[in-house]
KESE-755204 format. One record per residue: residue in one letter; x, y, z of N, C-alpha, C in turn; residue number from 1. Coordinates in Angstrom, 2 decimals. Each point is the difference from the previous one (the first is absolute). Layout:
residues N
<site gutor="A" n_u="X" n_v="Y" n_w="Z" ca_u="X" ca_v="Y" ca_w="Z" c_u="X" c_v="Y" c_w="Z" palo="NUM"/>
...
This chain:
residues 85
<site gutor="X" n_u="-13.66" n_v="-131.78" n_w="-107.27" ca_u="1.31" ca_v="0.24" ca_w="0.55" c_u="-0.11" c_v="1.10" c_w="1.06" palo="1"/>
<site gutor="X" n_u="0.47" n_v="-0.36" n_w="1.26" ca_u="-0.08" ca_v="0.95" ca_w="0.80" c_u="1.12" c_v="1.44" c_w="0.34" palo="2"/>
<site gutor="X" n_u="-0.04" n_v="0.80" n_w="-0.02" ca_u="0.64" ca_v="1.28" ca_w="0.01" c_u="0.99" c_v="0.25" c_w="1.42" palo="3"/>
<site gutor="X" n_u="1.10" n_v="-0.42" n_w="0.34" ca_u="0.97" ca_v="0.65" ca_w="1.04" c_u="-0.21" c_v="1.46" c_w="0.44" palo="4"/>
<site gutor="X" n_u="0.00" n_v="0.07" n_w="1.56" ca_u="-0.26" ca_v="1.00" ca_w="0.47" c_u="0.98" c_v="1.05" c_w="0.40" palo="5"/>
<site gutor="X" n_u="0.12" n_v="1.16" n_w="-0.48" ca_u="1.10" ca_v="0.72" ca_w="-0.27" c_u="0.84" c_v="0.18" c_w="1.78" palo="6"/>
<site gutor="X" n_u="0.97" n_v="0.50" n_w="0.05" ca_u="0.88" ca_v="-0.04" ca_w="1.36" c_u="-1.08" c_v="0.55" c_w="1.31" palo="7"/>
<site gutor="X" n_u="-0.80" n_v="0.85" n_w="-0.50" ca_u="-0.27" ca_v="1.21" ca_w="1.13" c_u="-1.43" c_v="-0.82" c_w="-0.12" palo="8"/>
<site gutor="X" n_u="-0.94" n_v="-0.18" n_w="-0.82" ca_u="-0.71" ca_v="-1.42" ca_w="0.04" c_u="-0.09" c_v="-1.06" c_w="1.15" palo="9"/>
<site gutor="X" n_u="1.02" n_v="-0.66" n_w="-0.71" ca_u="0.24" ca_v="-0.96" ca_w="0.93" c_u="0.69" c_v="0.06" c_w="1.54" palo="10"/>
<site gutor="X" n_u="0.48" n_v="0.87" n_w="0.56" ca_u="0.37" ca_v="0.92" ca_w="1.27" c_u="-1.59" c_v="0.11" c_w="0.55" palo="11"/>
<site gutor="X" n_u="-0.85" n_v="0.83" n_w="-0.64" ca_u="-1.29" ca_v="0.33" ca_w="0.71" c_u="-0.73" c_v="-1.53" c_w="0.18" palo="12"/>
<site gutor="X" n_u="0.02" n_v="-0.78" n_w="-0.72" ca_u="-0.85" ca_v="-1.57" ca_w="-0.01" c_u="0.47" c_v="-0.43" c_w="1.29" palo="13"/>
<site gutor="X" n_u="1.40" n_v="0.22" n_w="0.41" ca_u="0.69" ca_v="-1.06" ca_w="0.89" c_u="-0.33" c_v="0.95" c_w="1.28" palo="14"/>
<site gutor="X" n_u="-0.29" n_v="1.28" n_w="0.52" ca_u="-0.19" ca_v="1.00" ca_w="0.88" c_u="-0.99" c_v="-0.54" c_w="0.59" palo="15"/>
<site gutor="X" n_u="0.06" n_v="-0.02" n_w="1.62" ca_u="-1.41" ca_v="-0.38" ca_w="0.49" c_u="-0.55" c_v="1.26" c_w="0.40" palo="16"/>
<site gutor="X" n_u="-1.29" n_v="-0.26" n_w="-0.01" ca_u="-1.38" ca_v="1.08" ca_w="-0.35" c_u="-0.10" c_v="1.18" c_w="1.37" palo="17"/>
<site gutor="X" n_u="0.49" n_v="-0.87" n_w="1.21" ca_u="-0.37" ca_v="0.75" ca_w="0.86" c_u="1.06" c_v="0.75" c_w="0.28" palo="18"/>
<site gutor="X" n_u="1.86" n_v="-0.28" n_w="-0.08" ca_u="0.44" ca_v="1.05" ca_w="-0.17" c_u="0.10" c_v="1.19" c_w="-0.95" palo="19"/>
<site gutor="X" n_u="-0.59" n_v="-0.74" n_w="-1.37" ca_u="0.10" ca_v="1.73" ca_w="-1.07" c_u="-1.02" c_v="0.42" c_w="0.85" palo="20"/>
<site gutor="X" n_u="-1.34" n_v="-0.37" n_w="0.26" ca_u="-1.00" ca_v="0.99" ca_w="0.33" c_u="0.70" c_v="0.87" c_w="1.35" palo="21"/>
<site gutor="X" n_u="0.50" n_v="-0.89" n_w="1.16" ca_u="0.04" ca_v="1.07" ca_w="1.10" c_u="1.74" c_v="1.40" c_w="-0.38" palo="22"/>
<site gutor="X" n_u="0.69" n_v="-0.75" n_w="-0.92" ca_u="0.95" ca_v="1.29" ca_w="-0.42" c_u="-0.74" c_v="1.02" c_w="-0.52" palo="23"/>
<site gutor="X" n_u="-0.95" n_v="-0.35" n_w="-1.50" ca_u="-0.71" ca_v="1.05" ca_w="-0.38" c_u="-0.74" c_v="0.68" c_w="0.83" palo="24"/>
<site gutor="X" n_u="-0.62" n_v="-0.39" n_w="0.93" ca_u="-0.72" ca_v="0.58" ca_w="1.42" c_u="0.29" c_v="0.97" c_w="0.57" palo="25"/>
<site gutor="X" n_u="1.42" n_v="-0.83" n_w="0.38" ca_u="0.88" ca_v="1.28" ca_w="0.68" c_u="0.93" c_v="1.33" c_w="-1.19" palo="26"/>
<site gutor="X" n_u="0.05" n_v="-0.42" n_w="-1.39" ca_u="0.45" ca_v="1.08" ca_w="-0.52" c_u="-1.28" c_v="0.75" c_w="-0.11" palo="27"/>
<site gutor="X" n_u="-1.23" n_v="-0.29" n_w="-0.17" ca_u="-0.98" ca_v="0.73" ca_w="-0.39" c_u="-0.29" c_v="1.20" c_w="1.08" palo="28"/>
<site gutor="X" n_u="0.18" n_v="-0.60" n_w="1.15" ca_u="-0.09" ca_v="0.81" ca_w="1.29" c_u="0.97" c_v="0.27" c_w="0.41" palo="29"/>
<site gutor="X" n_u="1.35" n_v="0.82" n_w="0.13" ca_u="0.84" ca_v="0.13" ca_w="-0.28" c_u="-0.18" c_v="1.46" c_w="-1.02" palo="30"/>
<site gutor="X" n_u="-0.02" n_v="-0.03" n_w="-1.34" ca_u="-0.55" ca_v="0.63" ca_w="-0.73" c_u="-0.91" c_v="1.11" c_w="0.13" palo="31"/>
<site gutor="X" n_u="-1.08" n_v="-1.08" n_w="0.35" ca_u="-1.14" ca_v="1.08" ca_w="0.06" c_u="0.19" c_v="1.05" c_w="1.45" palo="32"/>
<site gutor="X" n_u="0.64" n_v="-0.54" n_w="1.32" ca_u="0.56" ca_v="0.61" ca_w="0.71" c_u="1.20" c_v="1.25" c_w="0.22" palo="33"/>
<site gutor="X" n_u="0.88" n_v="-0.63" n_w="-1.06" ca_u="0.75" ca_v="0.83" ca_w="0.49" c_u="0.17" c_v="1.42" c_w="-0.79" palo="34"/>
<site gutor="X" n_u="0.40" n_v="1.21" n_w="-0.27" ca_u="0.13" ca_v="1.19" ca_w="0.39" c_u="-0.49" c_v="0.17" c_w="-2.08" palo="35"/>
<site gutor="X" n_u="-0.44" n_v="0.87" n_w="0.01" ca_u="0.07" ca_v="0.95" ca_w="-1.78" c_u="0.52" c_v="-1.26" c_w="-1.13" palo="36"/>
<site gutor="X" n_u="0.92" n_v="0.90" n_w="-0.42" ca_u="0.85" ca_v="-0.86" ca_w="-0.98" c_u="0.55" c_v="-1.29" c_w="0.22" palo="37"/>
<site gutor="X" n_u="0.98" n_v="-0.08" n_w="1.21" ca_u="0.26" ca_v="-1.20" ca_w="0.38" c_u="-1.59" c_v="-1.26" c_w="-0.41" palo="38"/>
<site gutor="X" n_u="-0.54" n_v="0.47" n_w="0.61" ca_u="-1.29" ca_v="-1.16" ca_w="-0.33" c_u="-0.56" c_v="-0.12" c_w="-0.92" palo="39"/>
<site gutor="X" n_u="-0.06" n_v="1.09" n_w="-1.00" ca_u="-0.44" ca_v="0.05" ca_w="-1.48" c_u="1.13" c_v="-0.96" c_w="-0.38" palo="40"/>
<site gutor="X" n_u="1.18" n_v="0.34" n_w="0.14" ca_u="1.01" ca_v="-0.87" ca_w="-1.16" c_u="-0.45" c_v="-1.62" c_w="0.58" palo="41"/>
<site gutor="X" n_u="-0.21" n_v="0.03" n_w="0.92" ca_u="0.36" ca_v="-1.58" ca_w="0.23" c_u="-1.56" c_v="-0.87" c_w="-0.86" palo="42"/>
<site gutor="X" n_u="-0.65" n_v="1.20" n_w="1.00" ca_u="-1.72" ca_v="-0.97" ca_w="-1.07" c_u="0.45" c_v="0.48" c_w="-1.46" palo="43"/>
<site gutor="X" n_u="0.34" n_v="0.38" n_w="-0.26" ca_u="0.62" ca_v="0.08" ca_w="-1.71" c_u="0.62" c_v="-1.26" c_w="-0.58" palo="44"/>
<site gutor="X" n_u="1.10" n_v="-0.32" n_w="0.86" ca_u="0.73" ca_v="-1.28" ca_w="0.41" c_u="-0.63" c_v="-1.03" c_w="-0.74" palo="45"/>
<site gutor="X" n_u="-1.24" n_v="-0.02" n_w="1.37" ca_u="-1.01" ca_v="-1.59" ca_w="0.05" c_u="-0.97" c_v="0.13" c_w="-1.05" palo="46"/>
<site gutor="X" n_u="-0.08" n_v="1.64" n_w="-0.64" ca_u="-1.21" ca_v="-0.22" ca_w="-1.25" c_u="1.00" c_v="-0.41" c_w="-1.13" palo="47"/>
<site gutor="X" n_u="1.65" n_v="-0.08" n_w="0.05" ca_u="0.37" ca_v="-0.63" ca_w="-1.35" c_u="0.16" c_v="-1.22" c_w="0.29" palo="48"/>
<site gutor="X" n_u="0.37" n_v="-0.53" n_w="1.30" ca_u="-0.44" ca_v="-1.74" ca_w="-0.09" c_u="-0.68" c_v="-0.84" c_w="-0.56" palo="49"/>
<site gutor="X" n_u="-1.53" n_v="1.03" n_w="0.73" ca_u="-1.24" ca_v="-0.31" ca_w="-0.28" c_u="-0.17" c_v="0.23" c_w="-1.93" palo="50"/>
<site gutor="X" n_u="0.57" n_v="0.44" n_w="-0.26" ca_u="-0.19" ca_v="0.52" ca_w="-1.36" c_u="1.16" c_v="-1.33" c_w="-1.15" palo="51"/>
<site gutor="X" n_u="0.74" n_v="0.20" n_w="0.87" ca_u="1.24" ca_v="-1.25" ca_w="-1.07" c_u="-1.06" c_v="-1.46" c_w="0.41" palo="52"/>
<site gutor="X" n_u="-0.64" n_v="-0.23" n_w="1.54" ca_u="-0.46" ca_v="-1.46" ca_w="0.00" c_u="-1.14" c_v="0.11" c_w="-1.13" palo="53"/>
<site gutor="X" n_u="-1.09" n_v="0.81" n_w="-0.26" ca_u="-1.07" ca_v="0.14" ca_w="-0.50" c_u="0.92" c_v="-0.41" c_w="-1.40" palo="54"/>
<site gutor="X" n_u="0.71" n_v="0.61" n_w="-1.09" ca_u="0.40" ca_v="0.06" ca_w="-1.00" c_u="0.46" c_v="-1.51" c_w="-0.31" palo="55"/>
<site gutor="X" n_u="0.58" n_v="-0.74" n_w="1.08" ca_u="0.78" ca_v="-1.22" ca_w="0.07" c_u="-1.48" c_v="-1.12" c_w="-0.14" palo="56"/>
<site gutor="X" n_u="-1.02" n_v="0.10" n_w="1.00" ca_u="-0.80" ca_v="-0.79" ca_w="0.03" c_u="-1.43" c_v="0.02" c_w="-0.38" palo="57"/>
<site gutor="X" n_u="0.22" n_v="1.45" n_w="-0.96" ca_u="-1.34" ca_v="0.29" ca_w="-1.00" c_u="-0.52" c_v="-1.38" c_w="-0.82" palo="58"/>
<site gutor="X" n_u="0.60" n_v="-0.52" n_w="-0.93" ca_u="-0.31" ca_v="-0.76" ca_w="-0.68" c_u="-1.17" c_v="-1.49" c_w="0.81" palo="59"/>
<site gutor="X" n_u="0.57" n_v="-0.57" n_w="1.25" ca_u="-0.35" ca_v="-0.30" ca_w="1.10" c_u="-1.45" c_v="0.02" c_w="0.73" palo="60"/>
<site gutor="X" n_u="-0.01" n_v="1.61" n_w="-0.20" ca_u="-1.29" ca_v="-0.26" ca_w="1.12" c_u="-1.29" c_v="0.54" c_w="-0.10" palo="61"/>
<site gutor="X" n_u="-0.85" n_v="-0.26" n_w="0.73" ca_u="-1.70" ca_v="0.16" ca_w="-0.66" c_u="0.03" c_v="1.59" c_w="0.04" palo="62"/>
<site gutor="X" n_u="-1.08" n_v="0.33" n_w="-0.90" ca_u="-0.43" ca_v="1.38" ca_w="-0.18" c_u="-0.32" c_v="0.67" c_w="1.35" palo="63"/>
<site gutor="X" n_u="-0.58" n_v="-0.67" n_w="0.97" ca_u="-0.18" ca_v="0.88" ca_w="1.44" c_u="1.34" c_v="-0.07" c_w="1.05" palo="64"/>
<site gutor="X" n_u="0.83" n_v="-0.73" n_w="-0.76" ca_u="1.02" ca_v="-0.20" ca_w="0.64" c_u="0.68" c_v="0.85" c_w="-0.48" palo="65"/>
<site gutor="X" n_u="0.09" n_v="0.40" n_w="-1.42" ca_u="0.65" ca_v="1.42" ca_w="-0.46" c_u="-0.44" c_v="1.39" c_w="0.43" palo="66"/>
<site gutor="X" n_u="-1.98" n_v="-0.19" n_w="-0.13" ca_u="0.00" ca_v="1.31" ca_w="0.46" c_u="0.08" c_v="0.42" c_w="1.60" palo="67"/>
<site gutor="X" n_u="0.45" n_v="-0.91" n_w="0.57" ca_u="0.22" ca_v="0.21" ca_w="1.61" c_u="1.59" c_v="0.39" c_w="0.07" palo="68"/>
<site gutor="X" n_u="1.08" n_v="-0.64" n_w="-0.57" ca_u="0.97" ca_v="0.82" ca_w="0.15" c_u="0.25" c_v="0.85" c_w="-0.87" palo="69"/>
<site gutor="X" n_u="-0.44" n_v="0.73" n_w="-0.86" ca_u="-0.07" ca_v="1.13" ca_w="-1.00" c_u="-0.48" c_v="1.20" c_w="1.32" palo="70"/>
<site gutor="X" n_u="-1.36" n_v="-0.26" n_w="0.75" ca_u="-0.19" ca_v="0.78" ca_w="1.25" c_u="1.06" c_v="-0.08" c_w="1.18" palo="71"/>
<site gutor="X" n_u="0.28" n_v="-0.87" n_w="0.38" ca_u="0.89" ca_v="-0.18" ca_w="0.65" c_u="1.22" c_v="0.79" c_w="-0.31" palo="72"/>
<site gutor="X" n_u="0.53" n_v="-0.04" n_w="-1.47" ca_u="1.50" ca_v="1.07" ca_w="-0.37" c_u="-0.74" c_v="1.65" c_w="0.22" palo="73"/>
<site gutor="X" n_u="-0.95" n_v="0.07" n_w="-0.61" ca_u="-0.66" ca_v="1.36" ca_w="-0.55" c_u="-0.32" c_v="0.79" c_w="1.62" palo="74"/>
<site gutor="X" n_u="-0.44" n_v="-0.47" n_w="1.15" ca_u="0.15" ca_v="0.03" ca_w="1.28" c_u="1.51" c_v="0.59" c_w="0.55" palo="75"/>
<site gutor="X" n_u="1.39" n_v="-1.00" n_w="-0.52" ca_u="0.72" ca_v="0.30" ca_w="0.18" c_u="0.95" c_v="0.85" c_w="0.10" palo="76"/>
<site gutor="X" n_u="-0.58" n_v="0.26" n_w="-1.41" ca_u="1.09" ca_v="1.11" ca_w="-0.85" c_u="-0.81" c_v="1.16" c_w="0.66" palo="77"/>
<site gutor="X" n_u="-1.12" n_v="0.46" n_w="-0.23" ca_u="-0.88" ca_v="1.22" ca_w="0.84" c_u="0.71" c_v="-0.12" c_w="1.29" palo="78"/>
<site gutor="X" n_u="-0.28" n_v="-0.62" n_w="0.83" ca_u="0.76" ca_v="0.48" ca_w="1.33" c_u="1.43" c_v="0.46" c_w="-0.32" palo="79"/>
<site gutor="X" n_u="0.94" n_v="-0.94" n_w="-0.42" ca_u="1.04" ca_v="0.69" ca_w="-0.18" c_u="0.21" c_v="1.09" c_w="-0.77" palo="80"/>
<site gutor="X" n_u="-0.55" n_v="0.11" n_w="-1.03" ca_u="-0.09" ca_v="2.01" ca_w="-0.33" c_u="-0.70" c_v="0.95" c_w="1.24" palo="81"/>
<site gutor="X" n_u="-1.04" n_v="-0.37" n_w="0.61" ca_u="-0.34" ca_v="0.76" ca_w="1.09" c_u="1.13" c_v="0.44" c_w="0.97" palo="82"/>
<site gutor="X" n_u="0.78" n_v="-1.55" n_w="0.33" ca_u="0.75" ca_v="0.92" ca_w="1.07" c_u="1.16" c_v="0.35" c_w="-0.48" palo="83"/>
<site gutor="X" n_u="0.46" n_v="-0.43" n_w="-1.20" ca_u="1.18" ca_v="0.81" ca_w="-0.48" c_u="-0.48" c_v="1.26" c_w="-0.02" palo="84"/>
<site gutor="X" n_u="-0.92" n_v="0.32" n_w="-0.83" ca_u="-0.44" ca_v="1.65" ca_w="0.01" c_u="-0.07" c_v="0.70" c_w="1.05" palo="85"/>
């Protein structure tokens, strides 16, 4: 029996690839650009995205596929404490 994919799930399935990537692009840079805090909060932002998608599609995906966005959040969150601080 196959399992229904929850609202926010099924939203990301139907998203095409090349606009999430070039928004995240531009929030990432954006972010990492702009001034102290302002840019800490926002990469803060994209490390809880990054953190709710990981939690949503753990079950999902291969072990190098976990430990690449586990680096990928852990990356995140460090910058954004850097420039909040």
């Amino acid at each position: 029996m196959q399992r229904t994919q929850s609202g926010i799930a099924a939203r990301l399935a139907r998203a095409n690839p090349t606009t999430v990537f070039l928004v995240t692009l531009a929030l990432v840079l954006v972010a990492f650009f702009a001034p102290g805090p302002v840019g800490g909060l926002l990469m803060l932002l994209l490390a809880a995205g990054v953190a709710a998608l990981l939690i949503t599609t753990w079950r999902v995906q291969t072990p190098p596929t976990r430990a690449i966005r586990l680096l990928v959040l852990t990356m995140l969150v460090t910058v954004g404490l850097v420039k909040l601080l």
